[in-house]
N, C-alpha and C positions, 0 to 999 in steps of 0.2 A: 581472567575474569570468569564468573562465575554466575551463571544465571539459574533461578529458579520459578517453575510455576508456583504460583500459594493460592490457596483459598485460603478467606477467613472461615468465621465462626457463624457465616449467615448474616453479621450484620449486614448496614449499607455506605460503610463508611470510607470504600474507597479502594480499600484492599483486596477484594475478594477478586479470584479471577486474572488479578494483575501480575507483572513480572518483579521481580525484585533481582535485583543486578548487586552484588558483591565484586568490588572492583579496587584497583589500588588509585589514591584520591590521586585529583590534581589541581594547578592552582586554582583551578576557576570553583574548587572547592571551599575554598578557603572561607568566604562569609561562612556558610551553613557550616563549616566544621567549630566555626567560634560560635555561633549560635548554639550548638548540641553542647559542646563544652561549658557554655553559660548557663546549661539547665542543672547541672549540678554544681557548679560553682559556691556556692552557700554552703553545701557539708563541708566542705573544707577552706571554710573561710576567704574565697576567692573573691578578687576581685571583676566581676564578669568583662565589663571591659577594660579591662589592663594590659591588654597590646593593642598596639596600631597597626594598620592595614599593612604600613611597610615591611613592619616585624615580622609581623606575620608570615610573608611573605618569602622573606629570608628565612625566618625557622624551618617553612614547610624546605626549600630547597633544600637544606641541610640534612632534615629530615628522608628529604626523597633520595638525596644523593646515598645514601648511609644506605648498603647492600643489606645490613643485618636488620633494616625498620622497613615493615609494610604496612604504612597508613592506609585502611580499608575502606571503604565507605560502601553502606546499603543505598543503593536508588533505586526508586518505582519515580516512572510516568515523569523523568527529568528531577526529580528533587530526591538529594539526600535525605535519609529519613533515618539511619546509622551512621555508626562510625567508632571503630576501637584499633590499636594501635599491638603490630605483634612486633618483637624483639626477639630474636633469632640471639644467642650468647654462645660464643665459642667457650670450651672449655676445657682442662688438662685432665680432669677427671672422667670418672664414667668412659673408662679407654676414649676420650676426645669425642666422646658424643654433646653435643651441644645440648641446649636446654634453652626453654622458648618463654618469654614473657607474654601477659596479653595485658593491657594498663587502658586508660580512658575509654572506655565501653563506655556508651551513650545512645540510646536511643529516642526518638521525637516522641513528645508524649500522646499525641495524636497517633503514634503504632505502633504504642505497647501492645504489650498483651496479644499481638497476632504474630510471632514466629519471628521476629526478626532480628534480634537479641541469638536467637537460636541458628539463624541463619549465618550470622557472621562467628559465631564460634565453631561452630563447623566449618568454617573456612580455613580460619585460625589452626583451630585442631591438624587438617588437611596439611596446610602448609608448613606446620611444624613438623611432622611426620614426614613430609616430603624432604625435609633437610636432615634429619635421622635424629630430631632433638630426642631427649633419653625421658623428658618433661617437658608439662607446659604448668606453668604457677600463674596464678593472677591475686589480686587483693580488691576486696573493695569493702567499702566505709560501712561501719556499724552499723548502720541504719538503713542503707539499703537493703531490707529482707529479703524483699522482692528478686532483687539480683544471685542474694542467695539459694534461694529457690530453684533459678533457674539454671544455675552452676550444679549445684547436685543434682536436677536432672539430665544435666549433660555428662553425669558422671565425673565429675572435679571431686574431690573430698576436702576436707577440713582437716589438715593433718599439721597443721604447726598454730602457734600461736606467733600472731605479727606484732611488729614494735615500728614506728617511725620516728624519726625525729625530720622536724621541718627546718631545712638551713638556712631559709631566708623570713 
């Protein structure tokens, strides 16, 4: 776990002065992690509620169980207010240096734009390093600028061009 002091920007909205806690989720996370996921569900044609509580449920344990997934989440003052998902990949190349994914970045739109986006990749960052990944990759949707933004000033570049295809 990981905690930090933040100050905002001077506004009065809540964050200034407060702690934000970067931490690995658990189930009582669960509502607010499907909540943060349903704010961007729309770019990619999701359907916001298309799991059930039980599902859920189940996913996260499988999730949690799985040594190489650290489901993150940012809290201030008891609520999530983050949440992105890193992937530790073993692999035969790069002499067996692993390489790190970071996938559902999501932050409450209520605390954007104060650091916290920032907060949880630096964490990300940290913990991949700590496992001696050789890379950390991540993607995210055309349209998100904003995110892009914030990825090259964490120092990420844009070095490939992506393709997906959706299989269901």
């Amino acid at each position: 776990m990981l905690t930090h002091g933040f100050c905002g920007n001077g506004g009065g909205d809540g964050l200034e002065r407060d702690t934000i806690t970067i931490r690995r989720a658990t189930r009582r996370d669960i509502p607010s992690l499907l909540r943060l996921y349903g704010m961007f569900a729309s770019a990619y044609d999701d359907d916001p509620d298309g799991i059930l509580p039980g599902e859920a449920d189940a996913l996260f344990d499988r999730i949690d169980a799985d040594g190489n997934q650290a489901l993150l989440v940012a809290e201030q003052e008891n609520r999530v207010i983050g949440t992105l998902v890193l992937v530790v990949v073993p692999n035969l190349a790069h002499r067996g240096q692993p390489w790190a994914i970071v996938e559902n970045v999501a932050v409450d739109e209520r605390a954007r734009d104060r650091g916290v986006g920032t907060l949880m990749m630096e964490e990300a960052v940290r913990r991949a390093r700590g496992a001696r990944c050789y890379k950390l990759v991540l993607s995210a949707h055309h349209t998100r600028t904003e995110s892009h933004r914030l990825y090259r000033n964490l120092g990420l570049q844009q070095t490939h061009l992506g393709f997906e295809m959706l299989l269901i």
